[in-house]
C-alpha positions in Angstrom: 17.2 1.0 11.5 16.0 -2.2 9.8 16.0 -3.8 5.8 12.1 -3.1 6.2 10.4 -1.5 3.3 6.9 0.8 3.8 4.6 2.8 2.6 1.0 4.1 3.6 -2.0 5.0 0.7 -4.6 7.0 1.3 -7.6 7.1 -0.8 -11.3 8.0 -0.9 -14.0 6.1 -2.0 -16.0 7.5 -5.2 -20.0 7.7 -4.3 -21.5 4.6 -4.6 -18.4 2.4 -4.8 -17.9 1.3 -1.1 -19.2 -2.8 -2.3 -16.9 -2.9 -5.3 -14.0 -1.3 -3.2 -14.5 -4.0 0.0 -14.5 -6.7 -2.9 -11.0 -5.8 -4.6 -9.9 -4.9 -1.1 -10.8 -8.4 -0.3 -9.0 -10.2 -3.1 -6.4 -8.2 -2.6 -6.0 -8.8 1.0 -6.6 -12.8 0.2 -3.9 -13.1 -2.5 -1.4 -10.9 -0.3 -1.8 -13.1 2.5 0.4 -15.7 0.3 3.1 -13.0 0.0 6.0 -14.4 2.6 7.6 -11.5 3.2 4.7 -8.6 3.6 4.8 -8.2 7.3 2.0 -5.4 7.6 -1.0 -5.4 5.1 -3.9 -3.4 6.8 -6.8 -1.4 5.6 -8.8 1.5 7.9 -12.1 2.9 6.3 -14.1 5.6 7.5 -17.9 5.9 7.6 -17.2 8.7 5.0 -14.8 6.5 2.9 -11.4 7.6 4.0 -9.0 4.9 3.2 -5.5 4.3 4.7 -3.8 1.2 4.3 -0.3 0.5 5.9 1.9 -2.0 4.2 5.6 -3.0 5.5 7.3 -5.6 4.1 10.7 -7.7 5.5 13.0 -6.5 2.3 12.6 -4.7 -1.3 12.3 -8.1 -2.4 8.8 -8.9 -1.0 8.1 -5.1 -1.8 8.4 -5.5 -5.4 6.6 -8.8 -5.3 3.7 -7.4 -3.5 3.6 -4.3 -6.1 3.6 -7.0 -9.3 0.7 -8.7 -7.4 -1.2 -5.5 -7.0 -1.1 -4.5 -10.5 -3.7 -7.6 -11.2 -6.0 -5.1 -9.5 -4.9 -1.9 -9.7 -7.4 -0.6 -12.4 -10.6 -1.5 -10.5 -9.2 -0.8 -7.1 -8.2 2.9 -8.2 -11.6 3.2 -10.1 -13.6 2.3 -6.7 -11.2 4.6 -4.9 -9.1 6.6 -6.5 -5.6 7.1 -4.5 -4.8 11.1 -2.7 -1.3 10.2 -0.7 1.3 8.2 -0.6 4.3 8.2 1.7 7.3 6.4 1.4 8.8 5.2 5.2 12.7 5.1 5.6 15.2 4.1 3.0 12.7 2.3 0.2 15.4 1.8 -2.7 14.9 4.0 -5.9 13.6 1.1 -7.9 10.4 0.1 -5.1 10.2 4.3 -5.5 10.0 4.2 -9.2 7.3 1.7 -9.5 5.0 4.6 -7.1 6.5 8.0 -9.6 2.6 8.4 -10.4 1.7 8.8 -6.8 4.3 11.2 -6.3 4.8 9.8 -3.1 6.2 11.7 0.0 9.7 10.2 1.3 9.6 10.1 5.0 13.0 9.2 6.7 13.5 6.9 10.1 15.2 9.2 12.6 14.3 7.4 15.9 12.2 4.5 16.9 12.0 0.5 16.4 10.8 -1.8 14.6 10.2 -5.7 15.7 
């Protein structure tokens, strides 16, 4: 088991809102990239606007940094593509789980496996 805290998104691009999506996706990805301890920050589209982005980060620490740097762009990134999923990964501590309650996201628990 590891200290690592994780989560996947899934969301679908509203019609006509692939550009301002990539944009925020693009700031968002640039400012995150300053975030020391986010270890995974990755975004997959599909040509019908499917979005999943994986995010794993070294410690709740970085997780909650990461979440107060989001919220700069939270409104327009929801209103190009508004969110359908969210799933927890492992043991994410109550408070990184509180800041997600709107999402209702899905708790998944490690059982086997590594991380490195």
């Amino acid at each position: 088991m590891t200290d690592h805290v994780g989560w996947i998104v899934e969301a679908k691009i509203a019609d006509g809102k692939r550009g301002e999506f990539e944009a925020v996706a693009q700031e968002i990805v640039t400012a995150t990239r300053k975030e020391g301890g986010t270890l995974n920050y990755q975004y997959f589209v599909s040509d019908d606007g499917d979005v999943l982005i994986w995010e794993r980060f070294a410690n709740a620490e970085s997780a909650h940094i990461h979440i107060d740097n989001w919220d700069r762009y939270a409104d327009r990134w929801l209103a190009a593509a508004p969110a359908t999923r969210m799933v927890h990964l492992g043991d994410v501590p109550g408070d990184v789980r509180a800041r997600h309650a709107a999402l209702a996201p899905k708790l998944l628990q490690e059982i086997n496996g590594f991380a490195r």
